[in-house]
N, C-alpha and C positions, 0 to 999 in steps of 0.2 A: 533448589532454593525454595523456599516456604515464602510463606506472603508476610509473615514477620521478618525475613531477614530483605525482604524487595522493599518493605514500608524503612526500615532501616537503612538502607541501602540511596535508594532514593531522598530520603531526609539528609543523609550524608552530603550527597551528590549537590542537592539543593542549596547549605549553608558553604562547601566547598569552592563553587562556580559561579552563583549566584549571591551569595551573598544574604539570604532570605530562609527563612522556614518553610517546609512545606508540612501544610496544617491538615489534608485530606487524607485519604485514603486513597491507598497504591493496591491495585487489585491483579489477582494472574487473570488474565482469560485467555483459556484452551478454545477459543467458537473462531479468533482470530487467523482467516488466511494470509491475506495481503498486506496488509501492515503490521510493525514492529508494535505498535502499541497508540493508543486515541487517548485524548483529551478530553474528558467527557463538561462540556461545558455546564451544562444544568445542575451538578453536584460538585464538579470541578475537582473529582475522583481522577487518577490516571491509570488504564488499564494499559499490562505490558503482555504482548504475545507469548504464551507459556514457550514456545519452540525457542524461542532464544533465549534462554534464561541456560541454556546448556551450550550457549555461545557467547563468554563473558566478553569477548574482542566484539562484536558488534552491540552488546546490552547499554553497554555506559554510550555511546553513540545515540542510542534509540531514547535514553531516558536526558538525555541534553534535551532532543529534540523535542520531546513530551513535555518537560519542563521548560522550554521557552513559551510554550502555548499556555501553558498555566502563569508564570510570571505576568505576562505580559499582560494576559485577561484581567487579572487582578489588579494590575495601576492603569490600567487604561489606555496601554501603547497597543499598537498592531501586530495583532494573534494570529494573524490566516497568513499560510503560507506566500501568498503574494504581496504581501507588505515589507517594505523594505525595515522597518523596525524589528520585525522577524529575522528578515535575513542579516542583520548587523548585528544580533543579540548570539544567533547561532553559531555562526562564523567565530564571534567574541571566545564561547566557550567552547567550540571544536567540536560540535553535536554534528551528527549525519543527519543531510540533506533525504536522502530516501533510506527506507528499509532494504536489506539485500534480497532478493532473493533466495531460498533457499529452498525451491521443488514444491510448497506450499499449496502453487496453482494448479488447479483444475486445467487440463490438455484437453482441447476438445477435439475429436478423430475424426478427418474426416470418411461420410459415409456416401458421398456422389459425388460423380467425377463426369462432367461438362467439356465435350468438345467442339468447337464451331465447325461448320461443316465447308464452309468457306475456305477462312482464315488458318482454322487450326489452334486457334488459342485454345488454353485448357482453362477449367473453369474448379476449381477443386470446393466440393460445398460440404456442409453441416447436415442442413435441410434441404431435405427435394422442394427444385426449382418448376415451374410451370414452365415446360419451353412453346407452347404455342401463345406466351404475354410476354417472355423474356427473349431479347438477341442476343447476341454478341458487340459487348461494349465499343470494338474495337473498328468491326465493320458493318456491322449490322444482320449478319447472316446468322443462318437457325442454329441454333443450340441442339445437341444430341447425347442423350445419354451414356455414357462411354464402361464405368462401372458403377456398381452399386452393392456396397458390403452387409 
């Protein structure tokens, strides 16, 4: 899909659901991991996660949702996800509540592995841990380095 046929697309979706023109600009951005696509308030442009654009079952979902944040900015009702104006507008048109998942996120591995000497709890870390400032949450006993990849 081209950014001519998402600006088309989304105009559609707009006068269809809503009832309303959308008068901005619909932009791809490829930079997007975590979300399906942002509202950009300051130009009130809507960018859509290029990754779903090859997943038509959750796109028209994500552009409800993008387009209630634009509508709603626009006359004056409640734009942020915790406003109940939001959530009765969403609901109205059948937009998705979050973006799916789809493998997007960065995994962080871990690379130190903490055992209490005590206890026994395991300690699974990112970052090496200082164990003569850190205990064991559980009982208080020393933390021991176990592995380290």
């Amino acid at each position: 899909m081209t950014q001519k046929e998402l600006q088309a697309l989304i105009e559609q979706v707009s006068l269809e659901y809503f009832h309303r023109p959308f008068v901005h600009r619909a932009i791809i951005n490829k930079r997007l991991r975590t979300t399906g696509g942002r509202y950009r308030m300051d130009n009130h442009n809507i960018e859509i996660n290029a990754h779903f654009l090859k997943r038509p079952e959750d796109l028209l979902g994500i552009i409800k949702h993008e387009l209630c944040h634009y509508h709603l900015h626009l006359t004056g009702g409640g734009y942020q996800h915790r406003d109940r104006d939001f959530k009765l507008l969403l609901a109205q048109v059948g937009g998705s509540r979050y973006a799916p998942d789809i493998g997007l996120r960065q995994k962080k591995s871990i690379h130190y592995l903490y055992r209490c000497t005590n206890c026994g709890k395991v300690y699974p870390r990112v970052r090496r841990l200082n164990v003569r400032k850190y205990v064991c949450g559980q009982c208080r006993g020393k933390l021991r380095l176990v592995e380290h990849k």
